[in-house]
C-alpha positions, 0 to 999 in steps of 0.5 A: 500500500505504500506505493499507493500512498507515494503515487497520489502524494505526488499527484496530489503536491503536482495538483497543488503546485498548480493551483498555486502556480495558477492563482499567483498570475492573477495577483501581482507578485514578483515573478523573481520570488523563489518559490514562484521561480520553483512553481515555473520550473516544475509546471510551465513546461507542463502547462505549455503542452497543453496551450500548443493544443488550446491556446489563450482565447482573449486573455483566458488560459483554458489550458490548466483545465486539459492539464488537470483532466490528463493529470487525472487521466495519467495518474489512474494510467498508472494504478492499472500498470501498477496495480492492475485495475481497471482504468475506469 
């Protein structure tokens, strides 16, 4: 059950850093602020795969909700290699 825990732990931090990463652009805070530094590199390259497929429409970014939705998608991919259950 261990793994079990490591996988959505790590699931759940990514879906936090997003979130935080994706209120921050909405308030002005420093972009030179380290720890919005650290949510840039671990989710923009992320975040920018998905606005190759739906880019910004009049300054709104529906990008983050294709990230979130694969996200889930990628994370119950891994419990049926891991696990052997059902996608579904």
């Amino acid at each position: 059950m261990w793994i079990y825990k490591v996988i959505s732990y790590t699931f759940r931090f990514y879906e936090g850093a997003l979130l935080i990463y994706i209120f921050s652009s909405w308030f002005p805070i420093s972009r030179e602020n380290i720890i919005i530094r650290f949510l840039e590199d671990i989710c923009e390259p992320y975040l920018k795969l998905f606005r190759k497929i739906l880019p910004p429409l009049a300054m709104v970014d529906f990008s983050p909700i294709l990230a979130f939705i694969a996200l889930g998608f990628i994370e119950r991919l891994i419990y049926a290699l891991v696990f052997g259950v059902s996608i579904f």
